[in-house]
C-alpha positions as CSV (number, residue, x, y, z in Angstrom):
1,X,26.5,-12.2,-19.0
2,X,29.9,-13.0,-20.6
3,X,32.1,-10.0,-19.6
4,X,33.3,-9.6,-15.9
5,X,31.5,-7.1,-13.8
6,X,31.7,-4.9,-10.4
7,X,28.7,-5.9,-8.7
8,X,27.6,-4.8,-5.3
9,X,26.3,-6.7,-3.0
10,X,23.6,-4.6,-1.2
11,X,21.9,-5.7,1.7
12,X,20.2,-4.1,5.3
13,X,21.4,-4.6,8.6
14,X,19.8,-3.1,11.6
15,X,19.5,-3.9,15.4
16,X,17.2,-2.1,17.8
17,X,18.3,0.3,20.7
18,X,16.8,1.7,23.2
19,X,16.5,5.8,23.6
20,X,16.4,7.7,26.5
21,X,12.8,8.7,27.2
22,X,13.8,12.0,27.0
23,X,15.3,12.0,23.4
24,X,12.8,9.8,22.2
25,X,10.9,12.1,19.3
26,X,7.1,11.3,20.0
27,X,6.6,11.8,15.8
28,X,9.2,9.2,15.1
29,X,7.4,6.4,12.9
30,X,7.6,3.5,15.5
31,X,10.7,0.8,15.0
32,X,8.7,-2.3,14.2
33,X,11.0,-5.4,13.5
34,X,14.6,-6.2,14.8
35,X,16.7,-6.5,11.2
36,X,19.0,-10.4,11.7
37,X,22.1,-11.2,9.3
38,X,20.8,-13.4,6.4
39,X,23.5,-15.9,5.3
40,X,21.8,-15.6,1.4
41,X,24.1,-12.6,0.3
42,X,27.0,-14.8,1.2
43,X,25.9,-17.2,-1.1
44,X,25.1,-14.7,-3.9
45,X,28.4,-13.2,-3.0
46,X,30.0,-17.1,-3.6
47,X,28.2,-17.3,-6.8
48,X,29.3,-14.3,-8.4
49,X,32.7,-14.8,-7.7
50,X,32.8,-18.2,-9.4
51,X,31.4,-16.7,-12.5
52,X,34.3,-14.4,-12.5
53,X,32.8,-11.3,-11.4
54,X,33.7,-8.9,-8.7
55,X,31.4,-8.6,-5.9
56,X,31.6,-5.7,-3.2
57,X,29.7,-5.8,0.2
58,X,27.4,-2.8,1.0
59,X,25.6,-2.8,3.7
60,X,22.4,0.1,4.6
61,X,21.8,0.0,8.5
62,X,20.0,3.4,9.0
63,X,23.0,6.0,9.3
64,X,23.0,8.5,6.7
65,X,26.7,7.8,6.2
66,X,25.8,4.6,4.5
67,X,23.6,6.2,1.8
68,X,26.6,8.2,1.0
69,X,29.1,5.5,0.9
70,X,26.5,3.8,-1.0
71,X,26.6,7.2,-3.5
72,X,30.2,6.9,-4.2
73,X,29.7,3.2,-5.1
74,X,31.8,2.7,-8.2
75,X,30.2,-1.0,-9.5
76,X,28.5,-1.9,-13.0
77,X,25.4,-3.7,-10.9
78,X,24.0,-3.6,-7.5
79,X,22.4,-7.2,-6.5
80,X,19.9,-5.4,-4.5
81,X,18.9,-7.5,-1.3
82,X,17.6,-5.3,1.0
83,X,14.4,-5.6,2.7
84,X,14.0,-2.3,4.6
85,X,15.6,0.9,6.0
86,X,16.1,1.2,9.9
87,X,14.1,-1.4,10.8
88,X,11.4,-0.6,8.6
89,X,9.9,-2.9,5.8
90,X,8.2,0.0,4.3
91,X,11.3,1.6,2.8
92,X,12.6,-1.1,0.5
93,X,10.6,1.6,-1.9
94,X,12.5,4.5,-1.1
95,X,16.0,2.3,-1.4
96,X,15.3,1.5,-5.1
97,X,14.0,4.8,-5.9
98,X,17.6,6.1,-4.2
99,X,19.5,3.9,-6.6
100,X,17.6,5.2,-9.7
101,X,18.3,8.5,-8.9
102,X,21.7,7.4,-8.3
103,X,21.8,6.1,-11.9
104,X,23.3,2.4,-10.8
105,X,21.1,-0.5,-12.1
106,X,20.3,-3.2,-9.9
107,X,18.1,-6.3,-9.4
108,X,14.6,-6.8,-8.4
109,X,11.5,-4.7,-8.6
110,X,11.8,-1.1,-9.2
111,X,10.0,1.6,-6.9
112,X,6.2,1.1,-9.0
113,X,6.2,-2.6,-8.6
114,X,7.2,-2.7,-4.7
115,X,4.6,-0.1,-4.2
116,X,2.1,-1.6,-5.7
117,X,2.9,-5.1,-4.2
118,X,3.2,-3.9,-1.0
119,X,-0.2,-2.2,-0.5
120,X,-2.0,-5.4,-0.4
121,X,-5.4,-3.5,-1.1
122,X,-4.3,-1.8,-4.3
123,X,-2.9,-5.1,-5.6
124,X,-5.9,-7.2,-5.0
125,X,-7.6,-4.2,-6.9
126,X,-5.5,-4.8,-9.6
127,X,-5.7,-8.4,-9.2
128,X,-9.5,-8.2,-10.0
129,X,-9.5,-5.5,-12.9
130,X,-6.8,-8.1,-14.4
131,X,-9.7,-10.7,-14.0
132,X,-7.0,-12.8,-11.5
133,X,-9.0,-14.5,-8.7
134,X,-8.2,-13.2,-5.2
135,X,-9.9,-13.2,-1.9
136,X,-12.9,-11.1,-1.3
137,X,-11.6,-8.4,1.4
138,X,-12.0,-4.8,3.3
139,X,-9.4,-2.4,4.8
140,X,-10.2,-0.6,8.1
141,X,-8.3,1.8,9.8
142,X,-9.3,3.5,13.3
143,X,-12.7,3.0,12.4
144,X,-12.6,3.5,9.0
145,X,-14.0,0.7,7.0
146,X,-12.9,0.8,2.8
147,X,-15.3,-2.1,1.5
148,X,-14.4,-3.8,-1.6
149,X,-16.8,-6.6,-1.9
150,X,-19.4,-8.7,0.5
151,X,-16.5,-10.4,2.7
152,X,-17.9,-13.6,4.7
153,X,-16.7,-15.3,8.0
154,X,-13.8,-16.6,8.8
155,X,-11.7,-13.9,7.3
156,X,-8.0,-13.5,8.2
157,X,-6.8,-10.6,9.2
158,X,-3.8,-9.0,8.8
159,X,-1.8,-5.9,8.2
160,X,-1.9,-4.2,4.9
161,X,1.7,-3.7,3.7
162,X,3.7,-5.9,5.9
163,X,5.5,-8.6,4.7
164,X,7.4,-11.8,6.4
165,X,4.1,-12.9,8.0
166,X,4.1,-10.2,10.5
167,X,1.3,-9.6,12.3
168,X,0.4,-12.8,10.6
169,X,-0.7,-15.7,13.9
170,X,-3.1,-18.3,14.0
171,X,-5.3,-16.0,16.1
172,X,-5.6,-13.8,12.5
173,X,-8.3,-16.4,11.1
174,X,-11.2,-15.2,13.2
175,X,-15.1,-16.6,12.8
176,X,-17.4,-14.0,14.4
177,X,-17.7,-9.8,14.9
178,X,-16.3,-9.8,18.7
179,X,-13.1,-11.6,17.4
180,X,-12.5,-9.7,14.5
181,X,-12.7,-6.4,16.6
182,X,-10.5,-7.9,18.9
183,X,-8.0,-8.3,16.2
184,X,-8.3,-5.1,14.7
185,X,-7.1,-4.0,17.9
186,X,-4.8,-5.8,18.7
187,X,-3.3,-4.9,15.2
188,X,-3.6,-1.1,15.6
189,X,-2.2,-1.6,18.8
190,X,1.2,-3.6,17.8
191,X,1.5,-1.6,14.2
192,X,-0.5,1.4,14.3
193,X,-1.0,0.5,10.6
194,X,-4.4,-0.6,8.3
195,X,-5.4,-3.2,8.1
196,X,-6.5,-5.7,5.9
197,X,-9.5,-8.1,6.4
198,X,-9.6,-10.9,3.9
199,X,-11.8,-13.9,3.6
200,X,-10.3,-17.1,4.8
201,X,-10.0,-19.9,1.7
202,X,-9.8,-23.3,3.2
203,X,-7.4,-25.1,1.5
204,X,-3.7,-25.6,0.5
205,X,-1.0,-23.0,0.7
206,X,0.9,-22.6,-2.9
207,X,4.0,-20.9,-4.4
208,X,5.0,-20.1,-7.3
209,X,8.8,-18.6,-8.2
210,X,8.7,-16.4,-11.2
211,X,12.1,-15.4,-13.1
212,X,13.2,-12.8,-15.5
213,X,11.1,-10.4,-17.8
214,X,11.3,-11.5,-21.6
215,X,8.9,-13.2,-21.2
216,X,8.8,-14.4,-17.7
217,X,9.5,-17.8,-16.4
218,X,7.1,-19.7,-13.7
219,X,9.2,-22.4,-11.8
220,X,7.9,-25.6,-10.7
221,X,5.1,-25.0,-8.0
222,X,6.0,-25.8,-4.6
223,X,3.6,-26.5,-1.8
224,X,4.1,-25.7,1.8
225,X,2.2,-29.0,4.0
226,X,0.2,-27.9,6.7
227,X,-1.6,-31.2,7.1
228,X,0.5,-32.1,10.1
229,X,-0.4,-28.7,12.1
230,X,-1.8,-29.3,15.8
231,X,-5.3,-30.0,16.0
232,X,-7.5,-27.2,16.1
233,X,-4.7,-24.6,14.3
234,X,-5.8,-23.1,11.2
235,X,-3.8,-24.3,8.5
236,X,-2.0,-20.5,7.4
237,X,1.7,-19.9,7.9
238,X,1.5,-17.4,10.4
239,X,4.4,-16.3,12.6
240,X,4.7,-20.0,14.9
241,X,4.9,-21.6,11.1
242,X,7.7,-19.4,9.7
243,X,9.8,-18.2,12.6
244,X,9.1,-20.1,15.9
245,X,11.6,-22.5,15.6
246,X,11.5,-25.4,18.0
247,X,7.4,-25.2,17.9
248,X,5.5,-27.9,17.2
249,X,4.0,-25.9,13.9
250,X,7.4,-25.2,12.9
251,X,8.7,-28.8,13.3
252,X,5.5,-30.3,11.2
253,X,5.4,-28.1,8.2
254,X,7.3,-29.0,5.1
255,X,8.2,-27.7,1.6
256,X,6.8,-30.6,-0.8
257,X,6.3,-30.7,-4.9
258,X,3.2,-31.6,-5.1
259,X,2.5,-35.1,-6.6
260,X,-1.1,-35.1,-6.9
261,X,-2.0,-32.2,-9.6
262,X,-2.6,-32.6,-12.6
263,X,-0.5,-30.7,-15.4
264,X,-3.4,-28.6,-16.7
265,X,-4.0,-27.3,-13.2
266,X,-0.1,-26.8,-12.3
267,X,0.2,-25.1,-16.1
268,X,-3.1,-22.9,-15.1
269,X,-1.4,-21.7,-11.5
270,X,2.0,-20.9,-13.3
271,X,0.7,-18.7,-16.2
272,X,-1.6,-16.9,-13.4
273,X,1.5,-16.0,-11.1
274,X,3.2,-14.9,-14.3
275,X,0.3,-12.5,-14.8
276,X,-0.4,-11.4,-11.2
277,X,3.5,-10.4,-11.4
278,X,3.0,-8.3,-15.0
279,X,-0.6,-6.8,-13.2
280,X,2.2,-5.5,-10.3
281,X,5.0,-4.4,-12.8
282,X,7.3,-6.9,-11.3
283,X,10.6,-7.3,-12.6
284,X,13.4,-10.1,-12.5
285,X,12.3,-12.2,-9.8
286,X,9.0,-12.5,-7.5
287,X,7.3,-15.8,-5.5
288,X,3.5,-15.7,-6.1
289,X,1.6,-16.9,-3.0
290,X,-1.4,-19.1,-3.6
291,X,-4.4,-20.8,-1.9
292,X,-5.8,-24.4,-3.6
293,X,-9.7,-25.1,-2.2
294,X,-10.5,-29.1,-2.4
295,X,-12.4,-28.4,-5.1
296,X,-9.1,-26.9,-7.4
297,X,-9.8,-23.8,-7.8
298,X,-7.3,-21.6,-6.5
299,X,-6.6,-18.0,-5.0
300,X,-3.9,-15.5,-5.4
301,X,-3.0,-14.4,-2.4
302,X,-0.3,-11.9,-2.5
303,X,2.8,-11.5,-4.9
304,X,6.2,-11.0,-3.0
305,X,8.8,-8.9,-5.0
306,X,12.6,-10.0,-4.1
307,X,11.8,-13.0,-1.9
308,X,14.6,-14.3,-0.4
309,X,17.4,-16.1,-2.0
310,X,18.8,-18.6,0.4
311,X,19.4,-22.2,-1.2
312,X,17.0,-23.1,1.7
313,X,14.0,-21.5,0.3
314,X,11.3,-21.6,-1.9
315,X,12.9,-19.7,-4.5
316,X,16.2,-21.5,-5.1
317,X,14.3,-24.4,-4.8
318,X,12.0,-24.4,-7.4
319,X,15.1,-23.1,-9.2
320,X,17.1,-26.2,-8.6
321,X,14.0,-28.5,-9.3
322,X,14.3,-26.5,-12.9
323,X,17.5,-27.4,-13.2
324,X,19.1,-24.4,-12.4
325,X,21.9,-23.5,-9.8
326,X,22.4,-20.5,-7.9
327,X,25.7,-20.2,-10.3
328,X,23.5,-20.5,-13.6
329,X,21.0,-18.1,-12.5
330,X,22.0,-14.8,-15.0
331,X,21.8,-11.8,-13.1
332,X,18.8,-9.5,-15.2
333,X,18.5,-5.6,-14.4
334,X,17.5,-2.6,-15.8
């Protein structure tokens, strides 16, 4: 983009209370996850103002006020960070349906391609009718069992449509019927949500950042080194990998570019994320989550619409091994 825009900012912000008993509505969808400031729309906010636009904070945090200020927003393009409504990571859907009906273009995945990426069952559905290898899995909820195909032990388990590796631990990879009923508790229990039982592929977590829409671009793959996990922890980055900082598990795993993969095989994972992202209707940006067995042959996992941007994570660093910045990124809507 050449000409100097209005751009919005647009991101979620919501901290729990507590309800008096007595107000508490017993048919109110249950509050899952505490929202936490993310310092990456400061640095989106940064980089747009040194390419000579004009960006605006907006901020969603659950009041109805805020869609309406959000209404009256008077920008040429809203840089659409959000992650959920109120606490909820299931309503990123409904956000970018809002701002089509509003008629304001924005970034990221549209209302289809959140959808279909966040119902982890349907996109591995797709994934195989696409002829994209993904882990043979089943979906069970409060006793009802959706089979898919022949799923073997270990399996992981995990929720359906959450994202952020909740739910996600290294009690999820479980080897025997007793533990994976134990889990399926435990899930039902925590989320009162489906969930989703998923063989467990030994091997080497991969990403894969994929950027803009004609054509799409796959950035360099990046690995996430779980060889230095504690002894007996399955090698998954659950919950102690991703957010427990200060934990052993958190300390020992690393962001690397792998070294030892050939071209052919790095080319091969790249062109699959491109087309697990067009199987999803994924637009503008999207990381591809991979599993590599010993013997290279690899997995897609899941596909993550809007991942975050921070210059920290996997995203804006496969973009800087590219040889882009977060200020030569062009901003890409519809």
């Amino acid at each position: 983009m050449d000409e100097s825009l209005r751009i919005g900012v647009l991101y979620d912000e919501w901290v729990e209370t507590k309800e008096p008993e007595a107000e508490a509505s017993a048919d109110a969808p249950p509050k899952r996850k505490r929202r936490q400031d993310k310092p990456d729309r400061e640095e989106i906010f940064d980089a747009l103002a040194k390419k000579g636009h004009t960006p605006e904070y907006f901020c969603l945090d659950g009041r109805p006020k805020t869609l309406k200020a959000l209404a009256s927003a008077e920008v040429d393009l809203m840089f659409n960070l959000t992650e959920s409504y109120a606490g909820d990571d299931t309503k990123d859907i409904n956000i970018a349906a809002y701002l089509d009906l509003l008629g304001i273009p924005y970034t990221g995945s549209g209302p289809t391609g959140l959808h279909l990426a966040q119902d982890k069952a349907v996109a591995k559905r797709l994934f195989a009718f696409h002829g994209i290898k993904t882990p043979n899995f089943a979906t069970v909820y409060r006793g009802r069992l959706q089979w898919a195909d022949d799923v073997h032990f270990p399996v992981i388990v995990k929720p359906k449509r959450e994202d952020g590796s909740i739910g996600i631990a290294f009690s999820a990879v479980v080897g025997s019927i007793k533990e994976l009923m134990e889990r399926i508790d435990a899930l039902h229990a925590d989320l009162n949500a489906p969930v989703l039982i998923e063989e467990y592929i030994e091997g080497r977590e991969l990403y894969v950042a994929v950027l803009g829409n004609d054509p799409p671009t796959a950035l360099p793959v990046i690995e996430l080194n779980l060889d230095d996990l504690p002894e007996g922890t399955p090698r998954i980055a659950g919950t102690e990998v991703k957010w427990e900082r200060g934990t052993a598990a958190y300390r020992k795993t690393k962001l690397r570019f792998p070294e030892d993969l050939s071209e052919t095989l790095l080319a091969e994972i790249q062109e699959t994320a491109v087309k697990a992202c067009q199987a999803l209707e994924i637009r503008d940006y999207a990381r591809v989550d991979f599993r590599l067995t010993p013997k290279r042959r690899f997995h897609v996992l899941e596909v993550n619409p809007n991942p975050w941007l921070h210059s920290t994570a996997e995203f804006a660093m496969a973009a800087k091994q590219s040889g882009r910045e977060h200020t030569d990124r062009k901003v890409e809507y519809s």
